[in-house]
C-alpha positions as CSV (number, residue, x, y, z in Angstrom):
1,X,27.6,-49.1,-13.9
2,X,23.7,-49.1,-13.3
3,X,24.5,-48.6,-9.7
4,X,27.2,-46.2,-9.7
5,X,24.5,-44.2,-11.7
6,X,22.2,-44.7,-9.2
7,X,24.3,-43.6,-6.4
8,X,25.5,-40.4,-8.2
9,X,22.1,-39.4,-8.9
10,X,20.8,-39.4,-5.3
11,X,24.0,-37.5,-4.6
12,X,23.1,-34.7,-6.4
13,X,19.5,-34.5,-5.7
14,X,20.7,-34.5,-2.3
15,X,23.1,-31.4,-2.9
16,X,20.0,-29.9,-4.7
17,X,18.0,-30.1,-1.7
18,X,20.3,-29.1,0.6
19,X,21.3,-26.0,-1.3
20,X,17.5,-25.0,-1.8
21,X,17.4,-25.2,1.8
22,X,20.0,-22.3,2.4
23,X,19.0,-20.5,-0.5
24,X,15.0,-20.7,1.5
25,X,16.7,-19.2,4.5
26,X,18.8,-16.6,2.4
27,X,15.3,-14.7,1.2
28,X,13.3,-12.0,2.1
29,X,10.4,-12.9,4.3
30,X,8.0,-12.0,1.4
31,X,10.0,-14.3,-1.0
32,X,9.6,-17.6,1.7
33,X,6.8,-19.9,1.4
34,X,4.7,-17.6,-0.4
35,X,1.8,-19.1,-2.2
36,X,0.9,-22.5,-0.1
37,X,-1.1,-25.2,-2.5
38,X,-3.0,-28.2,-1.2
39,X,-3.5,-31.7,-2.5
40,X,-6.5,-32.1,-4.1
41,X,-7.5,-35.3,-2.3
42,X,-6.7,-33.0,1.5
43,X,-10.4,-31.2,2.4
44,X,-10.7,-28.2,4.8
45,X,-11.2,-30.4,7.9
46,X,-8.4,-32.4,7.3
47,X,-7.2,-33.0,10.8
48,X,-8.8,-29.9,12.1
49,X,-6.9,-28.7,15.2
50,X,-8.3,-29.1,19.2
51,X,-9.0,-26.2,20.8
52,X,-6.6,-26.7,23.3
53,X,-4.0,-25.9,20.4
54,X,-5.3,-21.9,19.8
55,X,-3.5,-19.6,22.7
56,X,-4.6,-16.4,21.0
57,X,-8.2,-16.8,19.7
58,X,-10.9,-17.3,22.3
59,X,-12.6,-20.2,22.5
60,X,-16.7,-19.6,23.1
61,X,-19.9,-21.8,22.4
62,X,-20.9,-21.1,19.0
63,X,-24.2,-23.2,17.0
64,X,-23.7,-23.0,13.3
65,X,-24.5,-25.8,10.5
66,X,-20.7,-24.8,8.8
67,X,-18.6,-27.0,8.8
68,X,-15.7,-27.6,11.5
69,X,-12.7,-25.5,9.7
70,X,-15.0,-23.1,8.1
71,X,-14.9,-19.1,8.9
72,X,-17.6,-16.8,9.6
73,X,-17.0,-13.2,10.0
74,X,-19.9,-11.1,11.6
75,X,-19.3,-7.4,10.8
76,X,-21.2,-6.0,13.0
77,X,-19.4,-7.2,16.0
78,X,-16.4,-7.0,14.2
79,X,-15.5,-10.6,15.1
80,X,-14.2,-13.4,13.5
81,X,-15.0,-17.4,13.8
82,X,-13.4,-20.6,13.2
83,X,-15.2,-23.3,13.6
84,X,-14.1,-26.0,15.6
85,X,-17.7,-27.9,15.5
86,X,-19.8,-29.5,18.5
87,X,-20.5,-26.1,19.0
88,X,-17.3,-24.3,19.6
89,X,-15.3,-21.7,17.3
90,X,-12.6,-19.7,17.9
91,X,-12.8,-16.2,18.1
92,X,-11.1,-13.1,16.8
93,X,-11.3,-9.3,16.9
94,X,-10.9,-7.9,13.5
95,X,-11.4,-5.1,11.5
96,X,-14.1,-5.6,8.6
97,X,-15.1,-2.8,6.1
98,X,-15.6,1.2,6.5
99,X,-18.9,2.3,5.2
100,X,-19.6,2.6,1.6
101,X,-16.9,-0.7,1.3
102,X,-19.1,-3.3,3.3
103,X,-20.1,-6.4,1.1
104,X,-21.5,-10.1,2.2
105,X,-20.6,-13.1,0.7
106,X,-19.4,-17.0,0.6
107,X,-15.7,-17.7,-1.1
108,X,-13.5,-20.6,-0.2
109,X,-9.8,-19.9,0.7
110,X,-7.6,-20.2,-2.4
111,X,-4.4,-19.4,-1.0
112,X,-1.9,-18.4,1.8
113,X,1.3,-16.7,1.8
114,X,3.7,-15.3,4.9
115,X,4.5,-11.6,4.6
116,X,2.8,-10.9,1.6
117,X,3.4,-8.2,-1.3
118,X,0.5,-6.0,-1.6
119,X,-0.4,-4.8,-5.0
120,X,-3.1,-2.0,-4.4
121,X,-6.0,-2.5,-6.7
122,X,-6.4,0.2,-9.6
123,X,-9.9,1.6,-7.5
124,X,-7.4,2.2,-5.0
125,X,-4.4,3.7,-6.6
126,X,-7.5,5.9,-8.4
127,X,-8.5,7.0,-4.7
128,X,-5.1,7.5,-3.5
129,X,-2.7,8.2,-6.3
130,X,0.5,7.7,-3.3
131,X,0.4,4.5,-2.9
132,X,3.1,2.5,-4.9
133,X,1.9,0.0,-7.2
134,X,3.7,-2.7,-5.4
135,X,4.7,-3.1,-1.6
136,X,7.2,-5.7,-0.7
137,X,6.2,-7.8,2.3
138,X,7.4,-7.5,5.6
139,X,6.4,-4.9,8.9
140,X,5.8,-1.7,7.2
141,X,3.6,-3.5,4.6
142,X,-0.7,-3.0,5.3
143,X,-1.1,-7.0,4.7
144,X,0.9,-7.8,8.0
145,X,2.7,-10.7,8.6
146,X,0.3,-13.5,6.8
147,X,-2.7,-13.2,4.2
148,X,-5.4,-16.0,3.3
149,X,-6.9,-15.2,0.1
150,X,-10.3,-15.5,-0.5
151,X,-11.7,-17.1,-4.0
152,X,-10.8,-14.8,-6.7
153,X,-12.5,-11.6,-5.2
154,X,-9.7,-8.8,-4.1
155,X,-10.6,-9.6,-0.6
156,X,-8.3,-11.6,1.8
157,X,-8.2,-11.8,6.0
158,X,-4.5,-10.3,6.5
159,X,-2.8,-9.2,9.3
160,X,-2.5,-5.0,10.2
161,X,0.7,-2.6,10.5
162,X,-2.5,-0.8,12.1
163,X,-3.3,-2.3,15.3
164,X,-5.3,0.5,16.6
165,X,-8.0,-0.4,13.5
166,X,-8.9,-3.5,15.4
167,X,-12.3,-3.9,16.1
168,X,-13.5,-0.9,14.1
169,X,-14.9,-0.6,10.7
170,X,-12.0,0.7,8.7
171,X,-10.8,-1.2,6.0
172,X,-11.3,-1.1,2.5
173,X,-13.8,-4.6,2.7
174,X,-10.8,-6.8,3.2
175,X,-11.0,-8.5,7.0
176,X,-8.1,-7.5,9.1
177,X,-6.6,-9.4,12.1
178,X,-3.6,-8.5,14.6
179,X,-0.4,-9.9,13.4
180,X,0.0,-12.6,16.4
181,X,-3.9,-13.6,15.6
182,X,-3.8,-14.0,11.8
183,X,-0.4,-16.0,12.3
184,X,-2.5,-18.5,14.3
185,X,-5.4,-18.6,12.3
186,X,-3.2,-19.4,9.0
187,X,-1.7,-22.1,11.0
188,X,-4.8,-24.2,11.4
189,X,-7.7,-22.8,8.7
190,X,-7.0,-25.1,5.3
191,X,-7.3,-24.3,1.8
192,X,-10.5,-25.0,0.4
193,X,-11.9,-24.0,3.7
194,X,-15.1,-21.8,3.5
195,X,-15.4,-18.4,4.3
196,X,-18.9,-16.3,5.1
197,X,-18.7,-12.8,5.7
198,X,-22.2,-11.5,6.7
């Protein structure tokens, strides 16, 4: 009897996987894989990626004492780094903060999710009583196709339904990549990572 239990239990958490698996793929894009959490025992450089493995970032000859994984945004170039370590990074043209929206600081990445929501902060809605007070993810939406949050600030790198803001100073303090770019980036920066923006 003990057995025939046993079978018919692993029978039906293998139906419940299954149909969580179609349900997955039945979902809007902002719905799938939306908030990513790490094991406590995984750190940022937790089988950090070669740089043979980035096809849209540029690899250059970077000195820093971060740490291999970490992210340093210079806003003055408007670039973006991730640190690969022995003196490498990858790099990234973004779009960093309009004046009177610039700030500088340290947070650690908290969270990821693919084709976020976007919930415009009240200063926001104040400034520009249009926008909704929720966006569904997907093309149309500001955040682009991925978003790594950044402690518990209001900032986050995302991706751009703008890509002719690129490389200028034009968002509202949050760091914005291309699409393509912050898709790669998500792929290899890990949670817990570190992220300077000076």
């Amino acid at each position: 009897m003990k057995k025939l239990l046993g079978t018919f239990a692993a029978a039906t958490l293998g139906l419940a996987i299954l149909a969580t698996g179609a349900h997955a793929g039945s979902v809007a894009p902002s719905q799938q894989d939306a908030i990513v959490i790490v094991p406590a025992s995984a750190g940022p450089a937790d089988g950090q990626a070669p740089a043979s493995a980035f096809r849209r970032g540029k690899i250059v000859a970077f000195e820093t004492t971060a740490e291999a994984g970490d992210i340093i945004v210079l806003t003055r170039q408007n670039r973006l780094y991730l640190v690969l370590g022995d003196g490498q990074a990858v790099m990234y043209r973004v779009a960093t903060a309009k004046k009177g929206f610039e700030w500088q600081g340290s947070h650690a990445v908290t969270a990821k999710a693919k084709w976020p929501d976007w919930r415009p902060p009240a200063s926001m809605r104040k400034r520009r009583p249009d926008l909704p007070a929720l966006m569904v993810g997907g093309p149309d939406n500001p955040l682009g196709a991925r978003a790594i949050y950044l402690g518990s600030s209001i900032y986050r790198i995302h991706g751009t339904n703008e890509p002719s803001s690129i490389g200028k100073a034009a968002s509202s303090g949050c760091i914005r990549m291309l699409n393509e770019d912050v898709t790669e980036l998500y792929r290899h920066v890990k949670l817990g990572a570190r992220v300077s923006v000076l």
